[in-house]
Residue frames as qw, qx, qy, qz and C-alpha x, y, z in Angstrom:
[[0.762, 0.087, -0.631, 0.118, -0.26, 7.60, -11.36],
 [0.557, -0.731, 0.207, -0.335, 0.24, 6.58, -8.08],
 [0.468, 0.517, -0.674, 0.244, 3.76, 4.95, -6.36],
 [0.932, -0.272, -0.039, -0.237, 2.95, 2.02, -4.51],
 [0.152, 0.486, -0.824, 0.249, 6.40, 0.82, -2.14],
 [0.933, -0.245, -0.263, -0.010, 6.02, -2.80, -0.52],
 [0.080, -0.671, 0.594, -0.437, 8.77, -2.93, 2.86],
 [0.122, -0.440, 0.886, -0.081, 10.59, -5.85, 4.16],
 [0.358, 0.080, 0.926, -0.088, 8.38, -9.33, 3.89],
 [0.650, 0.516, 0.466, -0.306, 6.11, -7.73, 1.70],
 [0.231, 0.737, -0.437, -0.461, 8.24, -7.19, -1.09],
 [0.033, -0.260, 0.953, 0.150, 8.85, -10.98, -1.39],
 [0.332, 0.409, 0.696, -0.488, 5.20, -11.44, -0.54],
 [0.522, 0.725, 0.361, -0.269, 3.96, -9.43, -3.90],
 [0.677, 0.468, 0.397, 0.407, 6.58, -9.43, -6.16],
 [0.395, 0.650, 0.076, 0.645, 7.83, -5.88, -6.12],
 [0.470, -0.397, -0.494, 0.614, 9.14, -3.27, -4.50],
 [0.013, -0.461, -0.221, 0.859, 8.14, -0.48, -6.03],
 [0.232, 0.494, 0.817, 0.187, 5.23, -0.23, -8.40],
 [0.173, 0.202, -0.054, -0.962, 3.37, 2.55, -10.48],
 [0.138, 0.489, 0.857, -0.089, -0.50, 1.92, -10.55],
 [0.031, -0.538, -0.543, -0.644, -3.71, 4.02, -11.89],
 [0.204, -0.206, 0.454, -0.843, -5.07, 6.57, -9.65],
 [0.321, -0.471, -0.749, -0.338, -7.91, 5.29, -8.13],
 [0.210, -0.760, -0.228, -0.571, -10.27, 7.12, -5.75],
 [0.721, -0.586, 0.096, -0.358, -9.49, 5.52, -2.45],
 [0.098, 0.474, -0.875, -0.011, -6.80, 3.26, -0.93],
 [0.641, -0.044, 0.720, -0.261, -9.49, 0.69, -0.18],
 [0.738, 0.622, 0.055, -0.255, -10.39, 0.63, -3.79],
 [0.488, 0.677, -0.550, -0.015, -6.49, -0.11, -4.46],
 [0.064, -0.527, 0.848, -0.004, -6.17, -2.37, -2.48],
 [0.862, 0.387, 0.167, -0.281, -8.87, -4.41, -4.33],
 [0.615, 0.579, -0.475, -0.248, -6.54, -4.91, -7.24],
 [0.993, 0.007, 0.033, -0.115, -5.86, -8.38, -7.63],
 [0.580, 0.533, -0.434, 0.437, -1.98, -7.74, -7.66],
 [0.087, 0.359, -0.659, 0.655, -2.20, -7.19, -3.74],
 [0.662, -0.179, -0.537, -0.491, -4.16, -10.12, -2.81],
 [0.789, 0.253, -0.387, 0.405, -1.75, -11.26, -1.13],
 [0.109, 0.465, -0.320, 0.819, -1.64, -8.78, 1.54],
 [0.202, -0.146, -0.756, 0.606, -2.29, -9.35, 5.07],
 [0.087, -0.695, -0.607, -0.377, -5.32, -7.59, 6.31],
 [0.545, -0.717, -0.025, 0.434, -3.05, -6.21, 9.68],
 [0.655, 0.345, 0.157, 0.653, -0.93, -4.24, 7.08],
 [0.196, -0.654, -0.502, 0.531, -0.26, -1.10, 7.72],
 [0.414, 0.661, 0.610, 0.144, -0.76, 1.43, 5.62],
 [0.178, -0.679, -0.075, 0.709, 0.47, 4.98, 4.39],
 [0.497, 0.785, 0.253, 0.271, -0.14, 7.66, 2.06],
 [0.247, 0.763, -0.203, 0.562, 2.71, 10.24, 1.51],
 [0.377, 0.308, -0.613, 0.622, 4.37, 9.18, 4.78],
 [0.310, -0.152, 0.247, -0.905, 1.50, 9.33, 6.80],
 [0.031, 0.024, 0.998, -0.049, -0.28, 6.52, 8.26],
 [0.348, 0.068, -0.466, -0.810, -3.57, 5.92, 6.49],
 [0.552, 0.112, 0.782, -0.268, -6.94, 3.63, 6.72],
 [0.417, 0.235, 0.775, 0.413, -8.73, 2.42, 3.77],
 [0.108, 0.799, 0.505, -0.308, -11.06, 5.33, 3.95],
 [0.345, -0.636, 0.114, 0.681, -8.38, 7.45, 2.44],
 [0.586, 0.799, 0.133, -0.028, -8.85, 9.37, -0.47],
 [0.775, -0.160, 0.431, 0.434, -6.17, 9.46, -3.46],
 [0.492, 0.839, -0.006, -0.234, -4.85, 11.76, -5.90],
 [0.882, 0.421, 0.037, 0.209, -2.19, 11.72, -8.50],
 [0.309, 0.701, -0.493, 0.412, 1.40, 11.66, -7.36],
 [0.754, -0.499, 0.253, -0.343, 0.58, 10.13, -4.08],
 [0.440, 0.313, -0.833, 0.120, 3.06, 7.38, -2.83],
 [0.778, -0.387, -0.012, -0.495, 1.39, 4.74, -0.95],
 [0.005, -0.375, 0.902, -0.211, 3.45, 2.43, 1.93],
 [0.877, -0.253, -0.255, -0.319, 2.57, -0.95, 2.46],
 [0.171, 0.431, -0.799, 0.384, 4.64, -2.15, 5.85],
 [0.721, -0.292, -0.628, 0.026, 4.19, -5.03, 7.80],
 [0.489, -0.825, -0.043, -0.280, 2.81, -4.61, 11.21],
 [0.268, 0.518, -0.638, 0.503, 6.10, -3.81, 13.96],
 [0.827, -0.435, -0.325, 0.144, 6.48, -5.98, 17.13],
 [0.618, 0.279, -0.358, 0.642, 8.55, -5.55, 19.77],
 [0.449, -0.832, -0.324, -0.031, 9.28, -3.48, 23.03]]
């Protein structure tokens, strides 16, 4: 399984804040599923703490952030 956190606007945005999903191979391939439609396309993205592109490959136990992009100066 993989542990799928949603941070500040997205958590209202998809319904949860923390979620346990099926491994799947890639994070672009998770973020197909039809539970995070809803997501921006500017999200940003991390696997195990560790900021990520879709390209990223996935294994079981992984925890994947979704955080909305930071503004500001």
């Amino acid at each position: 399984m993989l542990t799928l956190l949603a941070f500040a606007r997205y958590r209202a945005l998809l319904g949860f804040d923390r979620l346990e999903v099926p491994v799947v191979a890639t994070l672009g391939e998770l973020l197909a599923d039809p539970r995070l439609e809803a997501l921006p396309k500017d999200a940003l993205l991390a696997v195990n703490q560790s900021f990520a592109d879709r390209t990223a490959a996935l294994k079981a136990g992984d925890e994947v952030a979704l955080l909305p992009p930071v503004s500001g100066g």
